[in-house]
ROTI-583866 format. One record per residue: chain; residue in one letter; x, y, z of N, C-alpha, C, CB in turn. Coordinates in steps of 0.05 Angstrom, whole numbers. Glycine has a CB too. Layout:
A:a:X:Y:Z:X:Y:Z:X:Y:Z:X:Y:Z
...
END
This chain:
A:x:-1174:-836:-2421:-1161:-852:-2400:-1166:-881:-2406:-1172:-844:-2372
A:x:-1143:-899:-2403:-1151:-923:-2410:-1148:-945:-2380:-1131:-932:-2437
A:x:-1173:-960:-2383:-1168:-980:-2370:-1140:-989:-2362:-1179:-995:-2381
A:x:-1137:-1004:-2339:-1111:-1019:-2332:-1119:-1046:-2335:-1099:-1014:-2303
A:x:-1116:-1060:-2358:-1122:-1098:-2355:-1114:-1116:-2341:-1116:-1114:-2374
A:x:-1116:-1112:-2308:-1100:-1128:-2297:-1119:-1155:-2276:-1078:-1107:-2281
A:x:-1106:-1166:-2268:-1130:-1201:-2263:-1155:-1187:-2258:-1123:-1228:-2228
A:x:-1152:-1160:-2234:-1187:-1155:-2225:-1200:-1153:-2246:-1197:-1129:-2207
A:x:-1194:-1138:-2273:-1205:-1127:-2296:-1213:-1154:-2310:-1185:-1108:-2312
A:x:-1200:-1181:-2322:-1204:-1205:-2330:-1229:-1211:-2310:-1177:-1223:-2330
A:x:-1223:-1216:-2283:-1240:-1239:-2274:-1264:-1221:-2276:-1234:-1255:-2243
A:x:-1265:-1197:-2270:-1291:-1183:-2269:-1311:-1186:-2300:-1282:-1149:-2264
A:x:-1294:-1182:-2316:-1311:-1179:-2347:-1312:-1207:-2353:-1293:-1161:-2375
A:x:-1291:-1231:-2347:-1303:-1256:-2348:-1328:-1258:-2331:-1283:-1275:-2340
A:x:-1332:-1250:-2308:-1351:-1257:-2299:-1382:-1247:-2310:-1344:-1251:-2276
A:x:-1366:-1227:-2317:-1391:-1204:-2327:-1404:-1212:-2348:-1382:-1174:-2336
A:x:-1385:-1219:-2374:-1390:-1235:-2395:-1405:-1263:-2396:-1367:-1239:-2404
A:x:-1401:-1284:-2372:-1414:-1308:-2379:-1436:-1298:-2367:-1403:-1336:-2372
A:x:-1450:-1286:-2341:-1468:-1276:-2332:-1497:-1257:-2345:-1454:-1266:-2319
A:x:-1467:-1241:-2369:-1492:-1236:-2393:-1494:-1258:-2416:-1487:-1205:-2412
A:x:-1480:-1274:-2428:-1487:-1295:-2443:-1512:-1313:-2426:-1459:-1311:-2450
A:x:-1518:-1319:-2398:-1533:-1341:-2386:-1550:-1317:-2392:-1529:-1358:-2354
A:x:-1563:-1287:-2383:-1576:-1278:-2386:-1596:-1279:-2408:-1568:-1267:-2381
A:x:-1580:-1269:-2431:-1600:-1273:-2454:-1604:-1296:-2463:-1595:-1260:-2476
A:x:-1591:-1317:-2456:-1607:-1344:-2461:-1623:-1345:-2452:-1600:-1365:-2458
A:x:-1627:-1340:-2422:-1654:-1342:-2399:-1675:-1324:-2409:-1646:-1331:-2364
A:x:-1668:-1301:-2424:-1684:-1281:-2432:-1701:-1288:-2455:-1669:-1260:-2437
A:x:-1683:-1293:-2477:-1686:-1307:-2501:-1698:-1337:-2513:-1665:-1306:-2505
A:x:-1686:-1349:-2491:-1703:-1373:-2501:-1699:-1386:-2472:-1692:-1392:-2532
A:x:-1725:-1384:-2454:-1721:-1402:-2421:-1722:-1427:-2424:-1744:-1397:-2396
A:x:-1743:-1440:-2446:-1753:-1464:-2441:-1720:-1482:-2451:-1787:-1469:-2461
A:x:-1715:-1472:-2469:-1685:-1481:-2485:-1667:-1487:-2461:-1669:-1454:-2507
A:x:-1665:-1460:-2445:-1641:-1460:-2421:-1656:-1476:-2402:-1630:-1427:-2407
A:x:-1672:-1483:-2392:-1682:-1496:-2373:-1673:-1524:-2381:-1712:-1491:-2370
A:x:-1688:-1533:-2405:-1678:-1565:-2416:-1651:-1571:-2413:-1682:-1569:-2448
A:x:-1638:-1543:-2428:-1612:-1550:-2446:-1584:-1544:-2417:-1609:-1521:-2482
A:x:-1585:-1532:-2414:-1566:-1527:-2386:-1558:-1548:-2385:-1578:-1519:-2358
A:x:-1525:-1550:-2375:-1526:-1579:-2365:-1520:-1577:-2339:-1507:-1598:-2379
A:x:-1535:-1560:-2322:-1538:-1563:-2294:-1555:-1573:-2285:-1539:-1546:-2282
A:x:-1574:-1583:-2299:-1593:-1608:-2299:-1612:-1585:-2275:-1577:-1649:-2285
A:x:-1624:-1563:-2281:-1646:-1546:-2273:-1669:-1559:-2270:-1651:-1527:-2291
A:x:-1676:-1576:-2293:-1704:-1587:-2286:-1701:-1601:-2254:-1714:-1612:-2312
A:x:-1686:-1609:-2245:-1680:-1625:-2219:-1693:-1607:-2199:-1647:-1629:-2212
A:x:-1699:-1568:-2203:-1703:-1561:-2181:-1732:-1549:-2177:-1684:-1545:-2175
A:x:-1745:-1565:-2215:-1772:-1565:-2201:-1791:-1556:-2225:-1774:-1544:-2174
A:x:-1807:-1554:-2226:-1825:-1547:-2257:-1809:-1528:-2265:-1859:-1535:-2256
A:x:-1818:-1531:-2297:-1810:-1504:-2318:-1836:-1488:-2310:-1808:-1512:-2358
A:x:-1824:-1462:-2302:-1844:-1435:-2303:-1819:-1407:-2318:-1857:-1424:-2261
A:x:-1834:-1397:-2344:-1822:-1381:-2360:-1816:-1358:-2342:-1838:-1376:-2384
A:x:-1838:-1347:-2342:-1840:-1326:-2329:-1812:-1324:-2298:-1874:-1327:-2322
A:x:-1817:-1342:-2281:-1789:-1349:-2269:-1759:-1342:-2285:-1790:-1379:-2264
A:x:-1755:-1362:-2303:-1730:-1362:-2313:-1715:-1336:-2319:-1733:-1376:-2335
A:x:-1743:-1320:-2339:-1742:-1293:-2341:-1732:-1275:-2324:-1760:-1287:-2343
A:x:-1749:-1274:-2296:-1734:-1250:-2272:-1707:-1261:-2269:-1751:-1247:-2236
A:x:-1700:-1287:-2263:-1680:-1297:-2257:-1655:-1279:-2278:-1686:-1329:-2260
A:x:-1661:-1284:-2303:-1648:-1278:-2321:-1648:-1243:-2325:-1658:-1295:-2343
A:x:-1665:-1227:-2311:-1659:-1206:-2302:-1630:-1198:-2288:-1679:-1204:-2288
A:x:-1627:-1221:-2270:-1617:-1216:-2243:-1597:-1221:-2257:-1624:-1231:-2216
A:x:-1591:-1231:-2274:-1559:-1246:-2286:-1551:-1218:-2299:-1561:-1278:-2315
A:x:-1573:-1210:-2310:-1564:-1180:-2326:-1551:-1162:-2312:-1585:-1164:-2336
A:x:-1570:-1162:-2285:-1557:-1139:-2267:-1525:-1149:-2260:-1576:-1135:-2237
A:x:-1528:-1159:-2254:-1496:-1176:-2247:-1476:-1164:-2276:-1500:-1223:-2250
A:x:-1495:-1187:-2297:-1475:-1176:-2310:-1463:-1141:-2315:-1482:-1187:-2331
A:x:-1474:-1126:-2315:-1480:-1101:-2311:-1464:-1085:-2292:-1504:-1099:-2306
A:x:-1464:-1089:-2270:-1446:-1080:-2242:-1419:-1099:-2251:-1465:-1092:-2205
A:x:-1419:-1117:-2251:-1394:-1123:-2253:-1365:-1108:-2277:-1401:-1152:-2257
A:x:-1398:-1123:-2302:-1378:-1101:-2334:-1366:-1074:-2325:-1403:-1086:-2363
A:x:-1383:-1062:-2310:-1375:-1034:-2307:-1360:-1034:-2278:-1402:-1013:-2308
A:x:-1354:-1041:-2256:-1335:-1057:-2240:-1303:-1061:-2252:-1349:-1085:-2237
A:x:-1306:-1071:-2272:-1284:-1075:-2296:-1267:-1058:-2301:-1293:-1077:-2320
A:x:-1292:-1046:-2320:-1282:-1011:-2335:-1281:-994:-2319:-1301:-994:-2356
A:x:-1289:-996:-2298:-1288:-963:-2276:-1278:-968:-2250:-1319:-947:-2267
A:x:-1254:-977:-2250:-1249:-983:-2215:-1257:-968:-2196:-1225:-984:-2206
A:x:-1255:-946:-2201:-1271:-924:-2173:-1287:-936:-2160:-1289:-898:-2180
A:x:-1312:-950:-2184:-1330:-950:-2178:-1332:-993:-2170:-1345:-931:-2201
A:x:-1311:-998:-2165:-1308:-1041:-2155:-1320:-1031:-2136:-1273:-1065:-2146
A:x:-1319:-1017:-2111:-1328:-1025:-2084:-1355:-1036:-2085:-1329:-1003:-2065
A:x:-1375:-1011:-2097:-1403:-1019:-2089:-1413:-1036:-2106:-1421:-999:-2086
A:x:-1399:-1032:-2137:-1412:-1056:-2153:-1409:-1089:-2145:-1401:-1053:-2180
A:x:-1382:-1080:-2144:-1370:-1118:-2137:-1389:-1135:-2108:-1326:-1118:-2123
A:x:-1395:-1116:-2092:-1413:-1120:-2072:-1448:-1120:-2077:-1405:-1098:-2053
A:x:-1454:-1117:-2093:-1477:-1115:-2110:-1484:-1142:-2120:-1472:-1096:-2133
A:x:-1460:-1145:-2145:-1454:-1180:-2154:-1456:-1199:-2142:-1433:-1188:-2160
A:x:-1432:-1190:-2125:-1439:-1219:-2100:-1449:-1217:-2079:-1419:-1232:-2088
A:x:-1477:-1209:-2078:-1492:-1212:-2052:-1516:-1222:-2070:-1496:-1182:-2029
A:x:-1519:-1227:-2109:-1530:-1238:-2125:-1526:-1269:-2125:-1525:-1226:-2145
A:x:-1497:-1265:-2124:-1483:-1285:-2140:-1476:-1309:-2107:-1448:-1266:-2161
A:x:-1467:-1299:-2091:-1462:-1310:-2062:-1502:-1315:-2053:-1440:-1278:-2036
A:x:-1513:-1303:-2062:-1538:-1319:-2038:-1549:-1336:-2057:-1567:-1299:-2021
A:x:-1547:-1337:-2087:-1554:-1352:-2107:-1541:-1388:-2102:-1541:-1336:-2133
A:x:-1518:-1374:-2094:-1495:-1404:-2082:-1501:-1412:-2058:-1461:-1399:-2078
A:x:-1513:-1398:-2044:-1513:-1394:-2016:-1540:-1425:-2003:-1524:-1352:-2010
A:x:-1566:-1418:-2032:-1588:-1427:-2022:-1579:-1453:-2045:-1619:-1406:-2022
A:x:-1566:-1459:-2065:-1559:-1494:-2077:-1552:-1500:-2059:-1538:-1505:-2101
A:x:-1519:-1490:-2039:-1521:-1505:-2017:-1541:-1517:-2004:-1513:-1494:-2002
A:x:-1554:-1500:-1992:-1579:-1509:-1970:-1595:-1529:-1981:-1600:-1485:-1963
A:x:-1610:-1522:-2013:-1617:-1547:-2021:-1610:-1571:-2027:-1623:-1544:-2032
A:x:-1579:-1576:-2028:-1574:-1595:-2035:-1560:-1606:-2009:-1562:-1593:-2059
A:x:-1550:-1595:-1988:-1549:-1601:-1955:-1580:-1617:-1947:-1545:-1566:-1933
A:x:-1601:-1604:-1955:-1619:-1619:-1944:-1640:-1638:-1961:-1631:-1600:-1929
A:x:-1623:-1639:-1985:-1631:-1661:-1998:-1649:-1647:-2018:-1644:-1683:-1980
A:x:-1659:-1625:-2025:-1676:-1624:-2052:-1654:-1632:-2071:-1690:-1593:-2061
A:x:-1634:-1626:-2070:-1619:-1637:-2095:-1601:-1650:-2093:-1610:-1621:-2111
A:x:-1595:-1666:-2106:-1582:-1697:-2113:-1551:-1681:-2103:-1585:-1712:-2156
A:x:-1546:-1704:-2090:-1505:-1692:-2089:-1492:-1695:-2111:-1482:-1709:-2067
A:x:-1503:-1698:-2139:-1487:-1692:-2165:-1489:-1675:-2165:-1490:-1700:-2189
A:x:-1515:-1642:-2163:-1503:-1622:-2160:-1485:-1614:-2141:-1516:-1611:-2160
A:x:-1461:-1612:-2127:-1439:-1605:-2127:-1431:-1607:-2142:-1427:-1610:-2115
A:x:-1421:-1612:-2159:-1404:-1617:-2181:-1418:-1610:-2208:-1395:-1646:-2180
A:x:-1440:-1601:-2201:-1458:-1605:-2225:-1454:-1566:-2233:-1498:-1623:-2213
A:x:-1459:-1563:-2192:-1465:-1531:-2193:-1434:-1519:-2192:-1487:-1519:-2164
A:x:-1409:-1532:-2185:-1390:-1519:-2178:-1381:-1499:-2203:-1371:-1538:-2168
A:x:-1383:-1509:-2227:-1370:-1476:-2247:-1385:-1462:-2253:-1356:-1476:-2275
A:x:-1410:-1461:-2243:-1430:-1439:-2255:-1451:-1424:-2230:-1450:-1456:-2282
A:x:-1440:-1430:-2213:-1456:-1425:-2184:-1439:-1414:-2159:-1468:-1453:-2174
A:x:-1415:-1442:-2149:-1396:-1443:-2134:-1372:-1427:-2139:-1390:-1466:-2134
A:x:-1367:-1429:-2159:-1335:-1412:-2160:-1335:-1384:-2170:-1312:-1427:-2183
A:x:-1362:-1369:-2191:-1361:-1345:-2183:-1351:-1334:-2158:-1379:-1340:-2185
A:x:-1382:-1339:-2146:-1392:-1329:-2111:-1364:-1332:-2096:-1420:-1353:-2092
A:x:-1351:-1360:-2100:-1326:-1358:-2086:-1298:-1338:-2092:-1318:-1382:-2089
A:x:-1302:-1341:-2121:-1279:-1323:-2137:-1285:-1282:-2115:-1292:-1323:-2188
A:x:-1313:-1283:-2115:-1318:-1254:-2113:-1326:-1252:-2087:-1340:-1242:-2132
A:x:-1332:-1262:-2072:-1337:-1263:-2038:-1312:-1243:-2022:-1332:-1301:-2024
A:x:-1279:-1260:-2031:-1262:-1248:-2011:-1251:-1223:-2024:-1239:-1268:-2001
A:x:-1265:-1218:-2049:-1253:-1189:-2070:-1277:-1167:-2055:-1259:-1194:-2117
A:x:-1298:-1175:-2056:-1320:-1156:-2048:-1309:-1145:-2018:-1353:-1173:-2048
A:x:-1299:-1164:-1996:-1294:-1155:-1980:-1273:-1140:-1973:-1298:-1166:-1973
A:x:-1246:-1149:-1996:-1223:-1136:-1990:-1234:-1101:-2002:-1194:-1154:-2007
A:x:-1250:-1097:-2025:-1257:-1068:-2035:-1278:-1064:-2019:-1264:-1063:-2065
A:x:-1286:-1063:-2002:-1300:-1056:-1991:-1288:-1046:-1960:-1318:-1075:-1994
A:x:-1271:-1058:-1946:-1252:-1056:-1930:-1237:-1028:-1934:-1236:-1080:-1934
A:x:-1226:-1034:-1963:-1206:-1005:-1966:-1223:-984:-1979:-1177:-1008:-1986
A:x:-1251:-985:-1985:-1261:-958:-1996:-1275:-949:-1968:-1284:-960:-2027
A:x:-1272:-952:-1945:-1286:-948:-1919:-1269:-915:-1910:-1280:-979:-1894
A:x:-1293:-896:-1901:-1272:-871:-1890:-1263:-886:-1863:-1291:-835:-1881
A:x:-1240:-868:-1866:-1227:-874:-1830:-1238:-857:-1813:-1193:-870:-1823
A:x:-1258:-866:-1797:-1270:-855:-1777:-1244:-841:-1753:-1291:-879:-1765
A:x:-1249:-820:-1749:-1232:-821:-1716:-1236:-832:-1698:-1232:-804:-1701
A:x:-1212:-840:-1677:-1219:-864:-1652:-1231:-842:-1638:-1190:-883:-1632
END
């Protein structure tokens, strides 16, 4: 049976794809991605490896639910909701920090393609599959 390649299938494996590329950089070399990022990370506070690492866990999982999100539509509801409750509270708390000032208001713009527009891209998808994989209860 083959996949159907249609936008959900793109944005999902795009998403899935840069999510595992940040991963194994975070995995692979933290101190590199911490410096080198140009989300200017050091801004949100000492380098700790070990941090970057779980973090870069979390990107895996993402990436992971989503890839397969992709390839297995059956299975978008609970993954895509998985992603972005990663990916949305990840966005959720730069807001907050940068609303209350830990971080400079260049991140907006700093965080918007690698933070902001996932979480946004996948917020109103998670909810629309989630909506229609619901049983219809009787009134």
């Amino acid at each position: 049976m083959s996949v159907r390649r249609d936008t959900m299938f793109w944005l999902l494996a795009g998403i899935a794809a840069t999510s595992a590329a940040n991963a194994v950089w975070m995995l692979a070399g933290p101190a590199h991605w911490y410096s080198d990022l140009p989300a200017a990370v050091p801004d949100t506070g000492p380098y700790n490896e070990h941090f970057v690492r779980d973090i870069g866990v979390a990107f895996a999982t993402v990436a992971l639910a989503l890839g397969w999100a992709a390839f297995v539509p059956r299975w978008r509801p609970p993954l895509v909701v998985i992603g972005t409750v990663f990916l949305g509270g990840h966005a959720a708390l730069h807001v907050f920090d940068t609303l209350r000032g830990f971080l400079d208001g260049d991140h907006w713009l700093l965080d918007l393609p690698g933070v902001y527009v996932p979480a946004l891209l996948l917020a109103p998808i998670a909810v629309r599959l989630s909506r229609r994989s619901r049983p219809h209860a009787p009134v």
